[in-house]
Backbone as XML, in Angstrom:
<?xml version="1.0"?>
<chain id="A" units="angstrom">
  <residue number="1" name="UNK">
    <atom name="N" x="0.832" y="-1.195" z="0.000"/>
    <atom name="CA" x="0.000" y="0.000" z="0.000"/>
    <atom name="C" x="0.870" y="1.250" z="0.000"/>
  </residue>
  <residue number="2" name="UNK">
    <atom name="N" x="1.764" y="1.184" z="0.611"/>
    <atom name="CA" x="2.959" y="2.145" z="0.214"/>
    <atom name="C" x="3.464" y="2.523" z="-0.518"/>
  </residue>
  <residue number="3" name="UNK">
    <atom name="N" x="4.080" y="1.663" z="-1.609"/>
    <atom name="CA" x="4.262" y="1.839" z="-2.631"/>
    <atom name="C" x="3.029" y="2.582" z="-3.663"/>
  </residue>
  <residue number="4" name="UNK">
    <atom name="N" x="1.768" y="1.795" z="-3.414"/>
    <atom name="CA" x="0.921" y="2.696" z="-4.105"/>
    <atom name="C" x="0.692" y="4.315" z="-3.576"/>
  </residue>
  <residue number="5" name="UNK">
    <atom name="N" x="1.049" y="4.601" z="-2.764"/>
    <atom name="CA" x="0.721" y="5.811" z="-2.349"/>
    <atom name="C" x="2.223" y="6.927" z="-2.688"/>
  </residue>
  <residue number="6" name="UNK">
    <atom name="N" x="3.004" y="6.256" z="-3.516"/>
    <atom name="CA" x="4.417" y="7.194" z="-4.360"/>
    <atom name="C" x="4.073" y="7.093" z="-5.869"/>
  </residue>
  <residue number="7" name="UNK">
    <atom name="N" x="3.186" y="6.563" z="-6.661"/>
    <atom name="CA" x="3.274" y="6.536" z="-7.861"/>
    <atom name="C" x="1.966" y="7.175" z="-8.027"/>
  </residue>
  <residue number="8" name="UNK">
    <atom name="N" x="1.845" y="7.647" z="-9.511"/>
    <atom name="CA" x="0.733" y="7.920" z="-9.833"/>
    <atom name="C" x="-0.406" y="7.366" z="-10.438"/>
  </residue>
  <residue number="9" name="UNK">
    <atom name="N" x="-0.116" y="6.232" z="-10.440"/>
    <atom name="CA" x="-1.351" y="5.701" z="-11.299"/>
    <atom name="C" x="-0.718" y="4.267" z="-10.505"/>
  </residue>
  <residue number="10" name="UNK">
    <atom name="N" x="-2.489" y="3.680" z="-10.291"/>
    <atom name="CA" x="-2.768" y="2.247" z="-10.072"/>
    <atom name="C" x="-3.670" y="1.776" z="-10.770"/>
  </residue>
  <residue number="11" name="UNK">
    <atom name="N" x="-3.686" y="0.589" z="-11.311"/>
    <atom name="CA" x="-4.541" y="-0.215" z="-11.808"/>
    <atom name="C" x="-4.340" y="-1.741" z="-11.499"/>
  </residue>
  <residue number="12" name="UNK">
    <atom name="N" x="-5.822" y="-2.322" z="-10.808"/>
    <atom name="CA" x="-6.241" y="-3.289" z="-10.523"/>
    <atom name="C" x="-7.241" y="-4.269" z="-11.312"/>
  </residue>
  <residue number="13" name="UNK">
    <atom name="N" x="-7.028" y="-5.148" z="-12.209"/>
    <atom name="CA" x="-7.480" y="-5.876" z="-12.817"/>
    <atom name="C" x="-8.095" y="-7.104" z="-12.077"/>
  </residue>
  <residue number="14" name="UNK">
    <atom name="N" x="-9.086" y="-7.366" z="-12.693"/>
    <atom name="CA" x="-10.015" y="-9.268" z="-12.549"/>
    <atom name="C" x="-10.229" y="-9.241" z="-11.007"/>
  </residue>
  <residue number="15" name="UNK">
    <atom name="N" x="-10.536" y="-7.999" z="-10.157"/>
    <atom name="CA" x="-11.209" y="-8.530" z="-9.022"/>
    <atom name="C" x="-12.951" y="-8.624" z="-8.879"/>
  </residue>
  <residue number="16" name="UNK">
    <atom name="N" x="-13.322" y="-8.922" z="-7.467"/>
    <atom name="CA" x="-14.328" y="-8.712" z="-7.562"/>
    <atom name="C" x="-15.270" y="-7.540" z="-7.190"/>
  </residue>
  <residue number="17" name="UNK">
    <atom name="N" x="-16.332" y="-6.883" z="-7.003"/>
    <atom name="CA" x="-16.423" y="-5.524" z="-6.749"/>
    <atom name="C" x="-16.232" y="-5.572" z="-5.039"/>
  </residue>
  <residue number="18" name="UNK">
    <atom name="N" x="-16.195" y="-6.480" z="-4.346"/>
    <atom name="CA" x="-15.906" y="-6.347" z="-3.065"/>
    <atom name="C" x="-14.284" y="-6.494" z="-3.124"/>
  </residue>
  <residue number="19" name="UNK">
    <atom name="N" x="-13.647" y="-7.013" z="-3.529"/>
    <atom name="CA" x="-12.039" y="-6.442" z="-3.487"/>
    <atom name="C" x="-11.406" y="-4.923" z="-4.107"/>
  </residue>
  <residue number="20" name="UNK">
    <atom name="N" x="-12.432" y="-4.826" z="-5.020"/>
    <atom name="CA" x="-12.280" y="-3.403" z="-5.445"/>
    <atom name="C" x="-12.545" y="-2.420" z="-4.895"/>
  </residue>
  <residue number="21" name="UNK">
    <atom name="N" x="-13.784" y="-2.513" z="-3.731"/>
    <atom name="CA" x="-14.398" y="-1.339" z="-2.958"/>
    <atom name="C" x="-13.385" y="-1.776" z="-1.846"/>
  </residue>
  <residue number="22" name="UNK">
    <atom name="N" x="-12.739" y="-2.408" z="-1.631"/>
    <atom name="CA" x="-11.283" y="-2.314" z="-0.535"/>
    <atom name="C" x="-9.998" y="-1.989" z="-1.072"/>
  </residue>
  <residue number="23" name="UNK">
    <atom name="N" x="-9.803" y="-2.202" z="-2.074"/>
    <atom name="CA" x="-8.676" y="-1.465" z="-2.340"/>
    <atom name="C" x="-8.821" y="0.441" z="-2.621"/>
  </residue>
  <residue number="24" name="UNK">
    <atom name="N" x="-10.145" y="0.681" z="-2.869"/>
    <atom name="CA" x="-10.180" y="2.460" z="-3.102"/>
    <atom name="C" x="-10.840" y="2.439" z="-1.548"/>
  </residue>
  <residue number="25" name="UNK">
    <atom name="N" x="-11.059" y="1.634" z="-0.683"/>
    <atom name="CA" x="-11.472" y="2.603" z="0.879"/>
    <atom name="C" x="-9.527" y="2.338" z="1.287"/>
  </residue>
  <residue number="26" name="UNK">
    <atom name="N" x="-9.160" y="1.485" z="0.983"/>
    <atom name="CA" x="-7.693" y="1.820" z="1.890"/>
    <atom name="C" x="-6.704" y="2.771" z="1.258"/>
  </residue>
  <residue number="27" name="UNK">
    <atom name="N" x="-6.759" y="2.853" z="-0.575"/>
    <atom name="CA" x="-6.024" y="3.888" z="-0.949"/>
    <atom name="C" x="-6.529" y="4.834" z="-0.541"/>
  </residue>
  <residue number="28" name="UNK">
    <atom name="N" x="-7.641" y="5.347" z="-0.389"/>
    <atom name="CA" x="-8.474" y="6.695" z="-0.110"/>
    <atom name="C" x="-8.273" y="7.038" z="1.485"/>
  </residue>
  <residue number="29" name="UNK">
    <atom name="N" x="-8.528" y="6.081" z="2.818"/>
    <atom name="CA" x="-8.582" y="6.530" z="3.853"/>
    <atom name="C" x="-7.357" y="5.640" z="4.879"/>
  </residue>
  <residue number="30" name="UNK">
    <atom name="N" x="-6.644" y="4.574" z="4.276"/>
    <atom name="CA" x="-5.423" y="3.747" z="5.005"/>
    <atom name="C" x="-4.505" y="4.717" z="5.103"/>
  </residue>
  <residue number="31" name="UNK">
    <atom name="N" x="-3.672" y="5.767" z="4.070"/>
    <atom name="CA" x="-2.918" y="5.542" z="4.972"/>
    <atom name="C" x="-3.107" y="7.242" z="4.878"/>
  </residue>
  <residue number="32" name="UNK">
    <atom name="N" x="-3.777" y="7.942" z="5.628"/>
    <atom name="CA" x="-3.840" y="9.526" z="5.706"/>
    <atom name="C" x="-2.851" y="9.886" z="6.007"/>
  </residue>
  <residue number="33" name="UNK">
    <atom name="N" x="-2.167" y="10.962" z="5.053"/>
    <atom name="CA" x="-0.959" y="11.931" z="5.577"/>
    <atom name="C" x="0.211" y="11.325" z="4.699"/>
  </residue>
  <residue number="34" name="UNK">
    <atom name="N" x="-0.003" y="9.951" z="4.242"/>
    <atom name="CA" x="1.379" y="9.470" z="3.585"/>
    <atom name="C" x="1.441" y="9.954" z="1.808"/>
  </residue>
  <residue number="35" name="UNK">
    <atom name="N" x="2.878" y="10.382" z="1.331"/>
    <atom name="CA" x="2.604" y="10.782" z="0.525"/>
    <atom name="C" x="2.426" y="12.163" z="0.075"/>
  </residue>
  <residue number="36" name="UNK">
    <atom name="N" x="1.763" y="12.746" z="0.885"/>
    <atom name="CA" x="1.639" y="14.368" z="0.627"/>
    <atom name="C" x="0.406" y="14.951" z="-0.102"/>
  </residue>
  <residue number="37" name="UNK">
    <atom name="N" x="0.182" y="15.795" z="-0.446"/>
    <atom name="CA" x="-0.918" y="16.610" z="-1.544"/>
    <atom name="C" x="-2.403" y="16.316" z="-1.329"/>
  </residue>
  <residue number="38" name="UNK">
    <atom name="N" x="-2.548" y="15.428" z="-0.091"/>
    <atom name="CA" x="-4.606" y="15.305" z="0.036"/>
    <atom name="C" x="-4.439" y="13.553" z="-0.122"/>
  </residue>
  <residue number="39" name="UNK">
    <atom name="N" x="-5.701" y="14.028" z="0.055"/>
    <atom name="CA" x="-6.685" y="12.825" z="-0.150"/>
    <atom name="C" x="-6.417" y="12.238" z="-1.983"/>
  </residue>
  <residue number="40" name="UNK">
    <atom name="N" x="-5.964" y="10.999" z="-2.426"/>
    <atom name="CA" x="-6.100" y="10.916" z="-3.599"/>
    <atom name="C" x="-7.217" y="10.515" z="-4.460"/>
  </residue>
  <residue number="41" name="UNK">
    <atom name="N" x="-6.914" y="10.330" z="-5.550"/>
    <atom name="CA" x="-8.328" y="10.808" z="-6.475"/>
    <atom name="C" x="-8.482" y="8.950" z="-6.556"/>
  </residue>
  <residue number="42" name="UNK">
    <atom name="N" x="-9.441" y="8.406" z="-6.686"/>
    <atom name="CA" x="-9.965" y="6.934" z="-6.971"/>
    <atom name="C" x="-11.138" y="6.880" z="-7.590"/>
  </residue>
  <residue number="43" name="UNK">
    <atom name="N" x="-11.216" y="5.950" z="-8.566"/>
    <atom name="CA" x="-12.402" y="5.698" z="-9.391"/>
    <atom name="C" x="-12.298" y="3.919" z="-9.342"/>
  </residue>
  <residue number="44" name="UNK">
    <atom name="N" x="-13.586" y="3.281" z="-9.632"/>
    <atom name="CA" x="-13.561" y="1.488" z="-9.532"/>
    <atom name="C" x="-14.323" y="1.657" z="-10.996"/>
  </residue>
  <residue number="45" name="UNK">
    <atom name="N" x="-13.664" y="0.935" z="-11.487"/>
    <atom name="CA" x="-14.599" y="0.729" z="-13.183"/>
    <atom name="C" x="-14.987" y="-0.813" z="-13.199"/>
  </residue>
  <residue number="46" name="UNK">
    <atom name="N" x="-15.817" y="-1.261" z="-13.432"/>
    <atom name="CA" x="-16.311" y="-2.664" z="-13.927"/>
    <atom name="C" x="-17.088" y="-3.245" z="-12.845"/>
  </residue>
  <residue number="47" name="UNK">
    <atom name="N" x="-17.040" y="-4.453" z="-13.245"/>
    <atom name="CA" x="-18.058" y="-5.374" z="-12.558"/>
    <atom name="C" x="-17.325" y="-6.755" z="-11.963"/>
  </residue>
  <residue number="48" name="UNK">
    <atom name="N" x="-15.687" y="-6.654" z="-12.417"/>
    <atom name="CA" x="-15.175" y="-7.632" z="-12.092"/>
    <atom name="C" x="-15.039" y="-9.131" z="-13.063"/>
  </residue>
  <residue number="49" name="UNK">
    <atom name="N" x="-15.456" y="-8.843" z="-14.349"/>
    <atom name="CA" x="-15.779" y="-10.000" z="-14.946"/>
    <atom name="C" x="-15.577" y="-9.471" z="-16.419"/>
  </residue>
  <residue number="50" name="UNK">
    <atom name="N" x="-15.873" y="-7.689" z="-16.458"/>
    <atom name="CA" x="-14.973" y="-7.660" z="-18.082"/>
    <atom name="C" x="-14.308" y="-5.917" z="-17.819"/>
  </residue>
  <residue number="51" name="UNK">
    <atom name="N" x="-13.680" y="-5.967" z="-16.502"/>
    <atom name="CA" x="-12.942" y="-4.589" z="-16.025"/>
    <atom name="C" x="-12.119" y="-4.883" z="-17.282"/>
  </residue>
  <residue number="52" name="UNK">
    <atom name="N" x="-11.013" y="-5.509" z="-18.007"/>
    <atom name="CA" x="-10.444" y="-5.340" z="-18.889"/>
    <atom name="C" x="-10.887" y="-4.889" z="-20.158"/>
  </residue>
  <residue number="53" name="UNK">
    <atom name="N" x="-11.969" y="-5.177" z="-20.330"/>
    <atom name="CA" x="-12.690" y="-4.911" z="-21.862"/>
    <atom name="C" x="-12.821" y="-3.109" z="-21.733"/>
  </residue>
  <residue number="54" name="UNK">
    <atom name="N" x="-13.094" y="-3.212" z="-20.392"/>
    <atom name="CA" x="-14.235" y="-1.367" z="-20.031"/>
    <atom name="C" x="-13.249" y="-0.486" z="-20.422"/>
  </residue>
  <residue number="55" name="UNK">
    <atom name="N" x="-11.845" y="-1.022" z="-19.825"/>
    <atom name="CA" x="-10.408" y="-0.225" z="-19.574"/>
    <atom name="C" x="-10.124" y="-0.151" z="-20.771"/>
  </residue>
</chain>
């Protein structure tokens, strides 16, 4: 999660929408303050079954 919080761009492929709505509540509210500049920006696209096609 650290690492995600130094780069700018993440992308998470083939989960399900409950692994997806945990990975944008912990990028969004895990690790406050790390990193610098706010709160970061998160969006979840798909349904988990054709997130690759949407992307």
């Amino acid at each position: 999660l650290r690492l995600c919080m130094n780069v700018t761009t993440v992308l998470c492929c083939r989960m399900t929408p409950l692994q997806k709505a945990a990975v944008v509540r912990l990028v969004s509210h895990g690790l406050d303050g790390v990193g610098g500049g706010g709160r970061p920006v998160t969006a979840a696209v798909g349904d988990g079954g054709n997130d690759v096609a949407m992307l």
